[in-house]
C-alpha positions as CSV (number, residue, x, y, z in Angstrom):
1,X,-55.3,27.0,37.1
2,X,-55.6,28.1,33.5
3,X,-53.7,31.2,32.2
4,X,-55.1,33.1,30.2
5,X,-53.3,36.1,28.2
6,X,-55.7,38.2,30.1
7,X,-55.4,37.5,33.5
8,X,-54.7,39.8,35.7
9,X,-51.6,39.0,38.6
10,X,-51.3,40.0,41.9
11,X,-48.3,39.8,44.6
12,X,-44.6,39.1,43.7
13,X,-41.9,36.4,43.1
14,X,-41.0,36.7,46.7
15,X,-44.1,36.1,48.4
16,X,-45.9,34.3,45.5
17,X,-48.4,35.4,42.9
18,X,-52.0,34.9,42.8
19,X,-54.3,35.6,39.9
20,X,-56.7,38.5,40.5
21,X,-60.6,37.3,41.6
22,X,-63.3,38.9,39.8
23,X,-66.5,38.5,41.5
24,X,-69.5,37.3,39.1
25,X,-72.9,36.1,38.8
26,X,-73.3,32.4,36.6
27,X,-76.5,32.2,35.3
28,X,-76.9,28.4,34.9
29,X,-80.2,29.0,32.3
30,X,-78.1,30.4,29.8
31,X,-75.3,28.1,30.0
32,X,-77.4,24.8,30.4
33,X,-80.4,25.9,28.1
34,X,-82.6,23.9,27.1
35,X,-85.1,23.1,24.6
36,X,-88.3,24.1,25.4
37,X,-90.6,21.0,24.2
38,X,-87.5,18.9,25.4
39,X,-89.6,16.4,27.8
40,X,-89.0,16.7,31.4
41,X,-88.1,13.5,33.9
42,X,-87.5,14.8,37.4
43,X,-84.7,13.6,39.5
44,X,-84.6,14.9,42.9
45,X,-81.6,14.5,43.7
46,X,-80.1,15.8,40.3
47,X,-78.3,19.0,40.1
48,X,-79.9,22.4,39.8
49,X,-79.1,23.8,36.6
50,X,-81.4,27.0,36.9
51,X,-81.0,30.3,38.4
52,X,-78.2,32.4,39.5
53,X,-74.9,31.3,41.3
54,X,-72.0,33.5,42.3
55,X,-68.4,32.9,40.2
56,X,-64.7,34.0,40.0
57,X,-63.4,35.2,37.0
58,X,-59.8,34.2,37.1
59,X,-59.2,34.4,32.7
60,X,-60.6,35.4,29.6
61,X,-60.3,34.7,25.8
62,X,-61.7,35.9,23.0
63,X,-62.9,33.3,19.9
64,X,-62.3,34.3,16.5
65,X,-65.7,35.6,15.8
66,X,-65.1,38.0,18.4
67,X,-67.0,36.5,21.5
68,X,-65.5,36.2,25.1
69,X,-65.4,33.4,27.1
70,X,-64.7,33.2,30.7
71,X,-62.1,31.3,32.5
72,X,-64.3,30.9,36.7
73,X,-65.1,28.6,39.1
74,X,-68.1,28.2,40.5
75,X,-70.6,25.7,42.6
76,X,-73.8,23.9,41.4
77,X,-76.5,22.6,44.0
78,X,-78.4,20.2,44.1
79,X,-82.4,20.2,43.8
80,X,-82.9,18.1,47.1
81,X,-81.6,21.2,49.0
82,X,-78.8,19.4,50.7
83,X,-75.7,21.4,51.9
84,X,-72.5,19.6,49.6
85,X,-71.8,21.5,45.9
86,X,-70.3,20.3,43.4
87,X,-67.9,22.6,42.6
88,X,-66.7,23.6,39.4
89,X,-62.9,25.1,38.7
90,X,-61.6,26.6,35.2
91,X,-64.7,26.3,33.6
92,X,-65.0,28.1,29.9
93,X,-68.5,29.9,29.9
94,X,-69.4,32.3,27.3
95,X,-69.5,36.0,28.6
96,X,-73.1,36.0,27.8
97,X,-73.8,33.7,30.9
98,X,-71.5,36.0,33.3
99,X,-72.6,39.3,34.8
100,X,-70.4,41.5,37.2
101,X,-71.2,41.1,40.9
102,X,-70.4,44.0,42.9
């Protein structure tokens, strides 16, 4: 798990610590934009990069120009609907693909 100088601990040394869960939303349309006269070729059992997905926000750090990023893991599906994820752990995605989820 990746440390960031902003994540928040819970717990002790004697019984161990955990870094503090943040629930958020993902949204996969700002992170995986694309082009819009980019030409399409479907593959139905690709992943589904569009939408919504819930995330914990375990880190953050800020860039030099003054943007946050976001240190979460979160889950992709795929388009053909079936149940498996792939999931995705200390990710970096810009704060202006993360919302609060409450």
């Amino acid at each position: 798990m990746i440390n960031s100088p902003f994540t928040r601990w819970e717990g002790d040394d004697i019984h161990g610590r955990r870094p503090v869960l943040t629930s958020a939303w993902v949204n996969l349309d700002i992170l995986f934009s694309r082009p819009a006269d980019a030409p399409r070729h479907v593959i139905v059992t690709g992943l589904d990069l569009t939408g919504v997905v819930p995330g914990r926000l375990h880190g953050r750090f800020p860039s030099v120009e003054g943007d946050w990023y976001g240190i979460v893991n979160y889950e992709i599906g795929y388009a053909d609907g079936r149940r498996d994820k792939l999931s995705l752990v200390d990710q970096f995605v810009p704060f202006t693909a993360l919302r609060e989820r409450r």
